[in-house]
C-alpha positions in Angstrom: -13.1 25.8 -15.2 -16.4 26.4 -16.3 -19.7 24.0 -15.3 -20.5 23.2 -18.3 -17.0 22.2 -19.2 -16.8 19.4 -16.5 -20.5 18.0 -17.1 -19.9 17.6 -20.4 -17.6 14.1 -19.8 -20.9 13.1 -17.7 -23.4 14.0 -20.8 -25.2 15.8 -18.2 -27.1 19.4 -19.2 -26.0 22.1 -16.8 -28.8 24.5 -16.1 -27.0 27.4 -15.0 -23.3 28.1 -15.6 -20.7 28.6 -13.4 -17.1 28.9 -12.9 -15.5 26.1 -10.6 -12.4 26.7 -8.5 -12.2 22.9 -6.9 -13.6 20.0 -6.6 -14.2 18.3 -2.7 -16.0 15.2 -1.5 -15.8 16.4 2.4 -17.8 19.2 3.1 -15.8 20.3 5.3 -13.0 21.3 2.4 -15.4 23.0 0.4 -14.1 26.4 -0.7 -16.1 29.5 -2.7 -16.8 28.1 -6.2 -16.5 24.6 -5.4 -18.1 21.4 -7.1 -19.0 19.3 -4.4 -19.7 15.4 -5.1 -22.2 13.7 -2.1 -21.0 10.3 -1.8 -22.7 7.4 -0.4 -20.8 6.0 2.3 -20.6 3.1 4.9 -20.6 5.8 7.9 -22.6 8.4 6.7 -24.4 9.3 3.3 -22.7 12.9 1.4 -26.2 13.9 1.0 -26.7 14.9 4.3 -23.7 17.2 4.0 -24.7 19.0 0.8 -26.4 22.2 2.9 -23.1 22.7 4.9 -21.5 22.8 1.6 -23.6 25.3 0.2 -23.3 27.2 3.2 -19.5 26.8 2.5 -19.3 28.7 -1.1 -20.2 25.7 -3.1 -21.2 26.5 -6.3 -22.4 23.2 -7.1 -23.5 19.7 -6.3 -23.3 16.4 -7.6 -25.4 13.8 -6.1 -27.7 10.5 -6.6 -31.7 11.3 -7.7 -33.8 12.5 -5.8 -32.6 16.1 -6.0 -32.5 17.8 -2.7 -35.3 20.1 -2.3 -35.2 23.8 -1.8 -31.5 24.7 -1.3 -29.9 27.4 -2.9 -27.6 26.4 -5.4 -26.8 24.5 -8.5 -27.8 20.4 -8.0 -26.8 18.1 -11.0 -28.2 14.4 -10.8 -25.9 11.6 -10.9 -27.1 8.3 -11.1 -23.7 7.1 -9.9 -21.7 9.8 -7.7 -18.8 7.7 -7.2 -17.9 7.5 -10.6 -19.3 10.6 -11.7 -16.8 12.4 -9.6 -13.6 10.2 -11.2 -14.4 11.7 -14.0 -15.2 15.0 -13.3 -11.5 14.9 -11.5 -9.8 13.8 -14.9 -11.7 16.4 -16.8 -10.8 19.4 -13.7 -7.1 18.0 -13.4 -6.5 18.8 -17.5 -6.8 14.3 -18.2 -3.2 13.8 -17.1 -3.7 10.2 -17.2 -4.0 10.5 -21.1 0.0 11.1 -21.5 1.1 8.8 -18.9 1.8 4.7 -19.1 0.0 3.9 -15.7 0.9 0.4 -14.3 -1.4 -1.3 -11.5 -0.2 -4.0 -9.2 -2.8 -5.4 -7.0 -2.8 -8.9 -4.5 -3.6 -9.0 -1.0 0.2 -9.0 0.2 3.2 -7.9 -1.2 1.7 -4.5 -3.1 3.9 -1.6 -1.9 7.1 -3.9 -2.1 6.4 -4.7 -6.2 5.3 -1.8 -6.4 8.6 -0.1 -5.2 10.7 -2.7 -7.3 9.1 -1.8 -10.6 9.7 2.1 -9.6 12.9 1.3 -9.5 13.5 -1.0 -12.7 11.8 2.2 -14.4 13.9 4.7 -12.7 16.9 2.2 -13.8 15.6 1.8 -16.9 15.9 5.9 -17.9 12.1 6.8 -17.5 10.9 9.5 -14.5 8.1 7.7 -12.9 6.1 8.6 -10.1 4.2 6.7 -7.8 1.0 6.2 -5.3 0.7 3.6 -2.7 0.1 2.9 1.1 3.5 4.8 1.8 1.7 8.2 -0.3 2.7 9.9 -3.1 6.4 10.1 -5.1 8.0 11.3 -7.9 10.4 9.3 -8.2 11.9 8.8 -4.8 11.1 12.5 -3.6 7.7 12.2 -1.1 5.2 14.8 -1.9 2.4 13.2 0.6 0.9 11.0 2.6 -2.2 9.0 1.3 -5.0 7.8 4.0 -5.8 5.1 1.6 -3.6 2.6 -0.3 -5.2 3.9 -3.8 -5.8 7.7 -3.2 -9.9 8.9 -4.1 -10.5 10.9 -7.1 -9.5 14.5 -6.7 -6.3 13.5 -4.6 -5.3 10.4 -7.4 -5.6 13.0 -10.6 -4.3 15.9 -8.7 -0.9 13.9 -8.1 -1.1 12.8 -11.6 -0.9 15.9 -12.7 2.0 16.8 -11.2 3.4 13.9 -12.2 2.6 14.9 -15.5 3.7 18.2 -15.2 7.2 17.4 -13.6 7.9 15.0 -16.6 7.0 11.5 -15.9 6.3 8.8 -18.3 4.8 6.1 -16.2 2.9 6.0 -12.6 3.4 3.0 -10.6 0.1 2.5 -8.7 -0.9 -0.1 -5.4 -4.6 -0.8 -6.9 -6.7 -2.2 -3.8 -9.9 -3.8 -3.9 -11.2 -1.0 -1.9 -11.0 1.2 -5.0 -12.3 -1.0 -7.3 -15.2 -1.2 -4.9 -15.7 2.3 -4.6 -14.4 3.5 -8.5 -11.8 5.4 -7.4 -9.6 4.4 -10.8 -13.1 4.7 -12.6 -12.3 5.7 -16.2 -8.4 5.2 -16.4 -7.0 2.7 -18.7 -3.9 1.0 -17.4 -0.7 0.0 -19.8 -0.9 -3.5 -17.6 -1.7 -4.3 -14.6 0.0 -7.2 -12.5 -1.8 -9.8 -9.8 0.3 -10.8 -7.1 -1.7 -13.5 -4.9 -5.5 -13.4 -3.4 -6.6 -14.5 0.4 -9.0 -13.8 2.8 -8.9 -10.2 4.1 -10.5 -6.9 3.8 -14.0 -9.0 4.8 -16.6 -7.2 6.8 -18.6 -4.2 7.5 -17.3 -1.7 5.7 -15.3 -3.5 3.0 -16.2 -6.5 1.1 -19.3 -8.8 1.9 -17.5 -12.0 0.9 -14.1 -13.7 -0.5 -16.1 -13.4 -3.8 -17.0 -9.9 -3.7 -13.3 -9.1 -2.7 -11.9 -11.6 -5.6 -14.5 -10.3 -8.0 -13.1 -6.7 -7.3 -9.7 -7.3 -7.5 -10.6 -9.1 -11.0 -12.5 -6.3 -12.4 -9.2 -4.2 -12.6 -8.0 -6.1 -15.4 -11.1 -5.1 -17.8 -9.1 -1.4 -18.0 -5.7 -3.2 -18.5 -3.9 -3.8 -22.1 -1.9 -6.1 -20.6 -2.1 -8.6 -17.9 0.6 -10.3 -16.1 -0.4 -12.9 -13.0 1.1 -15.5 -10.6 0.3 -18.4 -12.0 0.8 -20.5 -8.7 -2.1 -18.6 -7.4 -5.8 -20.3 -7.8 -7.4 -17.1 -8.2 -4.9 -16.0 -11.3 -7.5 -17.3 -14.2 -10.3 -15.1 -12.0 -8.4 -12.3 -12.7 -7.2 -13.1 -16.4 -10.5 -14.1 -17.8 -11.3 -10.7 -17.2 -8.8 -8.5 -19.5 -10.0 -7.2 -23.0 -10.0 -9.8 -25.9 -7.2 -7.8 -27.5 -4.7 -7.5 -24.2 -1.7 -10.0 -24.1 -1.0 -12.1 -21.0 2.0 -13.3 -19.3 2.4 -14.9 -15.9 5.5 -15.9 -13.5 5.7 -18.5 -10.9 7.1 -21.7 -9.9 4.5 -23.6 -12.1 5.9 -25.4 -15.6 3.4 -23.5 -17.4 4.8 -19.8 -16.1 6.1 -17.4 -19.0 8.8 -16.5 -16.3 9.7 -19.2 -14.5 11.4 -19.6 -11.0 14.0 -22.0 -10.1 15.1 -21.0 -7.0 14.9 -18.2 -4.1 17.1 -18.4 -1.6 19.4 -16.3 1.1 22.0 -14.5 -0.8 25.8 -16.0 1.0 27.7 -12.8 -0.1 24.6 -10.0 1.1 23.2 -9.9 4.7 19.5 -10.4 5.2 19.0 -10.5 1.2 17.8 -13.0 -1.3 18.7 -14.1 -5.0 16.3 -15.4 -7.5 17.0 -17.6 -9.8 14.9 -18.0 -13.5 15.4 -20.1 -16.4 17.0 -18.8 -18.7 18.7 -15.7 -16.8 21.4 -15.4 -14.5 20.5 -14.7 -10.9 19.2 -11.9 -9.4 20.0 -10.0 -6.1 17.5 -8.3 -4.0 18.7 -6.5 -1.0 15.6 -7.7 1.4 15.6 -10.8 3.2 12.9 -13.6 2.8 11.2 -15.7 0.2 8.4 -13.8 -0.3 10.2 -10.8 -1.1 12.2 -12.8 -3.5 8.4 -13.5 -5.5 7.6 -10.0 -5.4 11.0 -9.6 -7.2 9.7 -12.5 -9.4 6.6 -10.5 -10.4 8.0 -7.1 -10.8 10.6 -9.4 -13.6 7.9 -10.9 -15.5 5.8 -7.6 -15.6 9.5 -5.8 -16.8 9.6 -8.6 -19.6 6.5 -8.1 -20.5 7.0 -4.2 -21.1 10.1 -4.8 -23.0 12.4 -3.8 -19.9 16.4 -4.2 -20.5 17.1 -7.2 -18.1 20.1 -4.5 -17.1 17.7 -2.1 -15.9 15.9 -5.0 -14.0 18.9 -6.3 -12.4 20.1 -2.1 -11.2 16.6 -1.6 -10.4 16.2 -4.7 -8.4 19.5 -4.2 -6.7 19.3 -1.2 -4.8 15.2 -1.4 -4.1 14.6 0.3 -0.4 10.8 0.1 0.8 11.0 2.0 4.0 9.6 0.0 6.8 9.2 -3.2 5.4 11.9 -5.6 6.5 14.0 -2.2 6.3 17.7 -3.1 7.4 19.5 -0.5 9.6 22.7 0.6 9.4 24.1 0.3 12.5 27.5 0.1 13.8 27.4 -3.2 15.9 28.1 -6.9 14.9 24.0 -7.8 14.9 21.2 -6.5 12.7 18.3 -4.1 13.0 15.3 -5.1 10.8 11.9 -2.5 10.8 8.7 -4.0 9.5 5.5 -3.0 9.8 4.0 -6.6 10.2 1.1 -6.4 12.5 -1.0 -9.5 12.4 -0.2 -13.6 12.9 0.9 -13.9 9.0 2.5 -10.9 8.8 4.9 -11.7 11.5 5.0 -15.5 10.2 6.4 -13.8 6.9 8.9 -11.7 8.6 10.0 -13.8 10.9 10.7 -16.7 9.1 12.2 -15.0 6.4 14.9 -13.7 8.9 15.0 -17.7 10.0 15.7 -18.7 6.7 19.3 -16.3 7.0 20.0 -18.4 10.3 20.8 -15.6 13.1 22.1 -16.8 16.5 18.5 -15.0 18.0 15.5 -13.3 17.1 14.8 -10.7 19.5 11.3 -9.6 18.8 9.9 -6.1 19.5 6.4 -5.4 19.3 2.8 -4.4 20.9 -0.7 -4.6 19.2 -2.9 -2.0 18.2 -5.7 -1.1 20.8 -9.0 -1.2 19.8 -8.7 -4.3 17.4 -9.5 -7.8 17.8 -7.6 -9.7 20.5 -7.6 -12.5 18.4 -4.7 -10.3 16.5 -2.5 -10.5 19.9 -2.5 -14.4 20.4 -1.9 -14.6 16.7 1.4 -12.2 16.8 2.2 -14.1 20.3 2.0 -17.8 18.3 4.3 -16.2 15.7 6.7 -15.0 17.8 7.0 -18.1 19.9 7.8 -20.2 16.9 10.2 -18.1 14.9 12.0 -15.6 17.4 14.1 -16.4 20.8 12.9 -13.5 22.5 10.3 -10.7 22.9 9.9 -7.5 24.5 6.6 -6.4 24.4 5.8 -2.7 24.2 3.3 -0.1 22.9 2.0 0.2 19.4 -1.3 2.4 18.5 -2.7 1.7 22.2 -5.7 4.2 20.9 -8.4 4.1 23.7 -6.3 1.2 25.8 -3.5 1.3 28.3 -0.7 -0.4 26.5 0.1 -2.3 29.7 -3.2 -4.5 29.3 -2.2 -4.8 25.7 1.1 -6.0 26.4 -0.2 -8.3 29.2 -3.0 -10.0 26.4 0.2 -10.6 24.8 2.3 -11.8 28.0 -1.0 -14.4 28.7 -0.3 -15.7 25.1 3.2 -16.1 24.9 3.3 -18.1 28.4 6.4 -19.7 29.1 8.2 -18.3 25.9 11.5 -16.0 27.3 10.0 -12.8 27.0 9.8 -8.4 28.9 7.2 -5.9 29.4 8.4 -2.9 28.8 5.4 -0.4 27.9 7.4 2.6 26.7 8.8 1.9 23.1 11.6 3.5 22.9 12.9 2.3 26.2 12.0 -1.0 24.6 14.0 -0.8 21.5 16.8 0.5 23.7 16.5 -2.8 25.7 16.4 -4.9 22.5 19.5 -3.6 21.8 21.0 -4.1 25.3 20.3 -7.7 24.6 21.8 -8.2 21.3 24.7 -9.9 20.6 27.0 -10.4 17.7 25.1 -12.3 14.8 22.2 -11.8 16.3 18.9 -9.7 14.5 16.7 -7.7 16.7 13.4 -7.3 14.6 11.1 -3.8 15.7 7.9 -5.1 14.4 4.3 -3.0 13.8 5.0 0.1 13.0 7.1 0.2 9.9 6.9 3.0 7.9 4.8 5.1 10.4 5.8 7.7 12.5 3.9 8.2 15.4 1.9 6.5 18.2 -2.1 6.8 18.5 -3.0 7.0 22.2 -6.3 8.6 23.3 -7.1 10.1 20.2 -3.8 11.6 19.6 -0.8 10.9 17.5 2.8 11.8 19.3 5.9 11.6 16.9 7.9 8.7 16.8 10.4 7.0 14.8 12.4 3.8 14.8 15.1 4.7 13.0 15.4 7.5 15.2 15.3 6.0 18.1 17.7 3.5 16.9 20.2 6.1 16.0 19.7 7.8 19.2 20.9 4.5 20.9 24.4 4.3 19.1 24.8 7.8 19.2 24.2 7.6 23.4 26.7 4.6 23.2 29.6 7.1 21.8 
């Protein structure tokens, strides 16, 4: 694509022509012809990488006035790199947004669950839909990558949407953090509606938001490019977020609240499923949700009222809702014994609060808990997890998780200190854990592998070593034949 092509969606003049083969924001992936796009960041400012991209083939750079001074190439000012670059990707990428309904959930817990349940109430409902989240990229429920970040930057986000685009899909299901408000990744793109699942404190500190208003006050400012909004009305923060949709974009909400366009009448364990949950509204019959727990029973509540709100057949809700899977979070094994296996990636105090006591709710004999902390991070996280697990679970066996730069034996004894008296092993190798877990279990009983989730590897002294829960699980029963 020519120069003067892409700086034309920035009104920019482009003083000498060229012909761009990519676009890149890390100098390091800078190929011949490139545009490269020097973003300000929290570690390091792009500017200072904008000779090693020359000296990498670039045939151009976008960056903030004052233009760099005697380098060799093309330098285009851009008052605002960050969003000049989300649109420079839509205009390199062909504007595949333009024939695609994109949908946006955002919240601070509960995202990539919703977001897999309204995937799946599309897919259900007839429609090829893709998908980007924390888990990475789909089209519909084929993987084609991993995502570092929960909403994908720029070049990565309208590079998937173009194969979405091209492989046929009508709507893109899309986890819309705070993060990428903050830092325009969704710049430019209009969203068919977006839907608010529930604000709290997170995501506060150096390198993400100042303060809970700065993080509320990003999550709101997603709604100005929706044409619909749909919220949780039992959430304070819901008119935040409302108040900020165009004049002309209709608004539903769900919830337990009288005032809720979909209203919820119950959520409770499902007596005819294992580990699962049916919701009840007014007005429809119940609905039945493979995943155990309240709260995943008001993420089914949400991804409902935002169906409604599209025009969804309650059929395709119900199918859709039926058979969601979100690997890694409260994931049920199959296994062939009379107790369950549950994977979650839960790995802080309220995520394990959440997990746990969603599995209390389906009344087990015992909770066996399986988990470590990850090195590196605030100790405070280990008492928290150990608190959890003393109040919902029976029993623990305390393992490795990301040790990073630690020795997972002085994670798991942090842990051991915190859990004091509470019935509980150290065993530092995971999978000799699990395999213990298992040992222990007994018939009506859930043993609950908690942190890692979706992932598959460890992180120990800079390196990341395969490893996989459901394999290792499987590799236990298949030993046991």
């Amino acid at each position: 694509m020519k120069l003067s092509q892409l700086l034309s969606v920035l009104g920019a003049d482009c003083p000498q022509d060229a012909e761009i083969t990519a676009l890149a924001c890390d100098s390091r992936e800078v190929v011949p012809g490139a545009l490269f796009a020097a973003l300000p960041g929290h570690r390091a400012d792009g500017r200072a990488y904008i000779a090693d991209a020359l000296n990498r083939g670039a045939a151009a750079v976008v960056c903030a006035p004052p233009l760099p001074q005697n380098v060799p190439g093309i330098c285009i000012p851009a008052d605002d790199p960050r969003a000049a670059l989300a649109l420079l990707a839509a205009e390199f990428y062909g504007r595949p947004a333009g024939g695609l309904s994109l949908i946006a959930v955002t919240g601070t817990k509960g995202k990539t669950t919703t977001a897999h349940m309204v995937r799946d109430i599309l897919s259900a409902a007839g429609y090829v839909t893709g998908m980007t989240g924390t888990l990475g990229t789909y089209i519909g429920r084929e993987k084609l990558s991993d995502s570092p970040n929960t909403t994908p930057e720029p070049i990565a986000l309208h590079r998937a949407l173009r194969q979405m685009a091209d492989a046929g899909c009508t709507h893109v299901v899309m986890e819309a953090s705070s993060q990428a408000m903050k830092l325009k990744r969704l710049y430019g793109l209009e969203f068919a509606a977006g839907l608010f699942l529930n604000l709290s404190p997170d995501h506060i500190g150096h390198g993400e938001h100042g303060d809970f208003e700065e993080y509320r006050a990003c999550k709101a400012a997603l709604f100005r490019q929706c044409r619909r909004a749909v919220g949780n009305m039992d959430d304070p923060a819901w008119p935040h977020m409302a108040v900020q949709r165009p004049p002309s974009a209709p608004v539903s909400s769900f919830g337990f609240d009288d005032r809720a366009d979909v209203r919820a009448l119950a959520i409770e364990p499902d007596p005819e499923r294992p580990l699962a949950v049916r919701l009840t509204t007014a007005g429809a019959p119940r609905y039945h949700i493979p995943l155990p727990g309240r709260f995943n029973g008001y993420d089914a509540l949400a991804a409902v009222a935002l169906a409604r709100a599209l025009g969804l057949n309650d059929g395709a809700v119900r199918a859709g809702l039926a058979h969601v899977r979100v690997p890694g979070r409260a994931q049920r094994l199959p296994v062939p014994a009379p107790f369950e296996v549950v994977v979650d990636y839960a790995h802080n105090g309220a995520s394990f609060d959440a997990v746990l006591s969603a599995l209390r709710e389906h009344h087990p004999r015992r909770i066996i808990a399986v988990f470590g902390a990850g090195g590196d991070r605030p100790k405070m996280r280990r008492t928290d997890m150990a608190r959890s697990a003393a109040r919902w679970a029976d029993f623990a066996v305390l393992t490795e998780d990301n040790p990073r730069s630690e020795r997972a034996e002085d994670v798991c004894a942090d842990i051991s200190t915190a859990l004091g008296d509470f019935p509980h092993e150290i065993v530092p190798d995971r999978r000799a854990a699990i395999f213990r877990a298992l040992d222990l279990a007994r018939p009506g009983e859930v043993v609950a592998l908690l942190g890692k989730g979706h992932e598959d590897y460890i992180e120990e002294k800079g390196m990341r070593r395969p490893f996989s829960e459901a394999e290792t699980v499987r590799a236990y029963f298949g030993a046991q034949r």
